[in-house]
N, C-alpha and C positions, 0 to 999 in steps of 0.2 A: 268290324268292331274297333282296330285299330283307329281306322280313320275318324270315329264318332268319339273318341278318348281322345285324341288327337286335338278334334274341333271344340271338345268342350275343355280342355286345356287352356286353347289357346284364348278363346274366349273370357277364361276367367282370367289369365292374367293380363288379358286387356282392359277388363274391367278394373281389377286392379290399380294397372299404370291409372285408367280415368279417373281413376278415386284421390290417387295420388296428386295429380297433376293439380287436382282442382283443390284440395285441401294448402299446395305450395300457391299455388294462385291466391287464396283468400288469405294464407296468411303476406303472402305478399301486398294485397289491396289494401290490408289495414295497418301491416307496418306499425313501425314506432309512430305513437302521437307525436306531432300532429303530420308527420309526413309531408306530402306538399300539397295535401287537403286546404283551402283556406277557412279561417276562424270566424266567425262571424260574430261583432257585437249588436245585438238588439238594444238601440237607445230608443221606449216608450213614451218621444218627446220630439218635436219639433227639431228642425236642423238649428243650429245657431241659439238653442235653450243652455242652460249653463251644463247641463249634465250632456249633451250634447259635446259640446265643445272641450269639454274633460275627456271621454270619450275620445275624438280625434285626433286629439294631444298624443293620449297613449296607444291608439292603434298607430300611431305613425312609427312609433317607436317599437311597438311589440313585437310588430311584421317580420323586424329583421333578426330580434331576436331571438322568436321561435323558429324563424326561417323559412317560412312562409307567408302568403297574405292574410290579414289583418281587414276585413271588410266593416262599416259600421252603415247599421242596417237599421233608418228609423223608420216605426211603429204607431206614431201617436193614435191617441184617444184615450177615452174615460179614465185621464188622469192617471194614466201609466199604467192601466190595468189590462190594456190588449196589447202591447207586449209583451210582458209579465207573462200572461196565461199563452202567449207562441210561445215564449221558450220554456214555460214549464211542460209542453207537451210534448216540446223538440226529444232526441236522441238524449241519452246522458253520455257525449261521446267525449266529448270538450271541444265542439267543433261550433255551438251556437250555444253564446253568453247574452246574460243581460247586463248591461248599464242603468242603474238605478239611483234613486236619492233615495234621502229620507222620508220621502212620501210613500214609497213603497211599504213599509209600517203603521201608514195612518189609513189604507186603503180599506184593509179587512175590516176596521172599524166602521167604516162609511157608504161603502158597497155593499149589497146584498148581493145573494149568491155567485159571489165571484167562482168560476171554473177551476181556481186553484186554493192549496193552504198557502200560504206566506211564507208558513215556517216550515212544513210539512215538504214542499214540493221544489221547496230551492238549499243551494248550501253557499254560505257566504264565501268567497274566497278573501275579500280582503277590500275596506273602503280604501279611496284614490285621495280624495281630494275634500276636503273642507271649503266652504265658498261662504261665506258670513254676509247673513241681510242687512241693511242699515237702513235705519229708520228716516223716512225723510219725509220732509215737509214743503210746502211752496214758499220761499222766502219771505222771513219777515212773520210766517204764521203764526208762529210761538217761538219764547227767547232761547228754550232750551227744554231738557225731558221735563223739569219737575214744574217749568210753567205751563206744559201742556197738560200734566198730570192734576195741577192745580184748577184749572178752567174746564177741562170736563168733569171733575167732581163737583165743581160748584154748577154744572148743567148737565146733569148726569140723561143719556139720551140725545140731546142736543149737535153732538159731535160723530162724525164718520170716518172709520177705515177703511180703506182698498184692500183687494188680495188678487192673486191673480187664478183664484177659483177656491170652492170647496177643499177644503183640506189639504193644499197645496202647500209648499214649506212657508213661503209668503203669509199663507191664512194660518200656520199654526204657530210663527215668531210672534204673530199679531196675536193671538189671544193665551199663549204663554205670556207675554207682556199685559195685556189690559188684564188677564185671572191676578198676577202677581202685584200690579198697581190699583188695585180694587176699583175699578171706573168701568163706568157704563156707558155705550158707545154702539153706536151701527154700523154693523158691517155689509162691506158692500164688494161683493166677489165681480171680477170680472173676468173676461175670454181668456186676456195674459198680462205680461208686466208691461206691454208698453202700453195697453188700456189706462190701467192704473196709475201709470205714471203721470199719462197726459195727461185725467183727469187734477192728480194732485199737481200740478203745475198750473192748471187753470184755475184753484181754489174750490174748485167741487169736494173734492173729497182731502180731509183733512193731514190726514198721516197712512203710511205705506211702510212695511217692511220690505225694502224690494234689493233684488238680488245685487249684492256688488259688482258683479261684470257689468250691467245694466245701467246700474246706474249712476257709476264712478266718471262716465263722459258728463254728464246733464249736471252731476255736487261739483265737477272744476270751472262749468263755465257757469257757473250762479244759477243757473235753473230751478236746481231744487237744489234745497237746504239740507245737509245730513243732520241730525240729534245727538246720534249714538250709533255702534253697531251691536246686532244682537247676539254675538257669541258672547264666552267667556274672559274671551282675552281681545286686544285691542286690532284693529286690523293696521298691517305694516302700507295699506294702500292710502289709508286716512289714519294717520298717528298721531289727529289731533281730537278727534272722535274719540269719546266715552267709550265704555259698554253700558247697557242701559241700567246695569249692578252697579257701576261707579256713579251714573248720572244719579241713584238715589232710588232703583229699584228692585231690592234685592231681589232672589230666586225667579229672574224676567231672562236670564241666559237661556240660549237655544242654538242648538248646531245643527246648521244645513249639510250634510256631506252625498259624496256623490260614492259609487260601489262597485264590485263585482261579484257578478252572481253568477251559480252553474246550476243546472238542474238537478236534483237531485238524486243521487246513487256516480256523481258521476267519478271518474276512479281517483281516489286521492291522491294518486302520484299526478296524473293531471292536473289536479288542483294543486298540490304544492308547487310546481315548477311554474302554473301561473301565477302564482303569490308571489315567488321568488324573484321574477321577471318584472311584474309589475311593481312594486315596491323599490326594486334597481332602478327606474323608469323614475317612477313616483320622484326619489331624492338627487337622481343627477342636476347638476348645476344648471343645464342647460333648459330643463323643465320647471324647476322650482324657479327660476328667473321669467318663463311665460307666465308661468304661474301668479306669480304676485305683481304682476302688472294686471291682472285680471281679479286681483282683490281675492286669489284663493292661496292654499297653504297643501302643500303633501300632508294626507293622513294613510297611514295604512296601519296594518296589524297580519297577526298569524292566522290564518282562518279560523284555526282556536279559539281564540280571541275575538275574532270577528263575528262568529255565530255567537258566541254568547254573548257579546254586545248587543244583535240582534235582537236577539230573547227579551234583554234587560229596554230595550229602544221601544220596542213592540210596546210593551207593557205601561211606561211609559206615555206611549200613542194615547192608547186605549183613556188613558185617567183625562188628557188634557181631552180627549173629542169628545168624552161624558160631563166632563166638567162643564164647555166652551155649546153643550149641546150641536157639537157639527154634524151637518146633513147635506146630504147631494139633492139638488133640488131634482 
């Protein structure tokens, strides 16, 4: 009898230790975020796209200072919508982020049954970066905005725009612009911006909203002409460039910016301390100085802030891709 009290003693506090052992073990595996897990950014875009390149700006920098690696993990396809929908499936651990634009707001509007919600299945932590379109022309095409604006009303149809796709931030400076200048015009989507570009430098196609990174080498050496740029305020990279509100178009402003996004549920102290970090990043000297050699600007916010910007962006989306009739062919 002894002996079978004895074995089932020991037994159980065997068991025990094992229960113990492994409960110190898994809190050991997951540790303080982000431990030495590395982060992963999902950029839904091409290596070398502007949201890209924002993106590896601040992974270079964030690596060190969460204190771990910083991975940036591109995704392309249907216009940012299949990374999008890998990281809204990912873990909500804070270990796989996305890198987004403001395209990611005009998407629900133009996709049919996308695999995720927009607003539902992500949480803002905080936009990076600002990158403002400028409108350009093949030199010599038009004197300036309001002579272009002039010669497609009086040929209304007659005249064409580029984009570098459906609903891309490209197609929606472009028809935030022609809805607010009342002109009629065809649009002509292509693959990406250096399609378009070419095109408008060959006199094919008439005017481009195309990305400042892009196209700030082609407006120095006379290639193409700049108009205007399509934010609000003037860009420090051409500060002799309008906005297309000064050039004589009022409410034709439009902001491209680039983001970060977590999936959603994921723990808000994670998210804070990424806001925290990237925003330190975002305004050091040494970043806002790459920066505006690339024609972009630090933007960020409290994720507070940022989600409900969201919200109000979204909504927004929605009016100009109903207005502008956008569709994914």
């Amino acid at each position: 009898m002894n002996k079978t009290l004895n074995w089932s003693r020991r037994r159980t506090l065997a068991v025990a230790a094992t229960l113990a052992a492994c409960a110190l073990g898994g809190a050991h595996a997951q540790g303080p975020w982000p431990g030495t897990q590395a982060v992963r950014l999902v950029v839904p875009f091409t290596a070398g796209s502007g949201t890209d390149i924002v993106a590896r700006l601040v992974a270079e920098k964030l690596g060190p200072a969460l204190g771990t690696s910083v991975i940036v993990d591109n995704k392309p396809g249907a216009g940012g919508t299949l990374g999008a929908a890998i990281t809204a499936k990912s873990p909500a651990d804070g270990y796989t982020l996305l890198v987004h634009s403001a395209g990611h707001l005009v998407n629900p509007w133009i996709y049919k049954g996308l695999s995720y919600d927009t607003l539902k299945d992500f949480t803002g932590i905080t936009p990076m970066a600002s990158l403002p379109n400028v409108l350009v022309t093949a030199p010599s095409h038009f004197t300036d905005v309001k002579d272009l604006v002039a010669k497609v009303k009086a040929k209304p149809g007659g005249f064409n725009y580029g984009s570098a796709g459906n609903g891309s931030a490209t197609h929606m400076n472009a028809e935030v612009f022609r809805l607010a200048a009342g002109i009629d015009a065809q649009h002509v989507p292509f693959r990406g911006t250096p399609e378009a570009m070419t095109e408008v430098m060959a006199g094919r196609v008439d005017w481009f909203f195309a990305p400042m990174v892009s196209a700030l080498p082609l407006i120095k050496t006379g290639k193409l002409q700049a108009l205007a740029v399509g934010t609000g305020k003037r860009s420090s990279a051409l500060p002799d460039a309008p906005t297309t509100v000064e050039a004589g178009v009022p409410g034709s402003e439009y902001l491209f910016w680039v983001g970060l996004f977590a999936p959603a549920k994921t723990p808000q102290p994670v998210v804070d301390r990424l806001q925290a970090e990237v925003a330190k990043i975002m305004v050091s000297p040494e970043l806002k100085e790459r920066l505006e050699k690339l024609g972009a600007e630090p933007f960020t916010m409290s994720s507070v802030q940022f989600n409900k910007f969201i919200v109000d962006e979204t909504a927004k989306a929605q009016q100009v891709v109903k207005a502008a009739s956008i569709k994914v062919d």
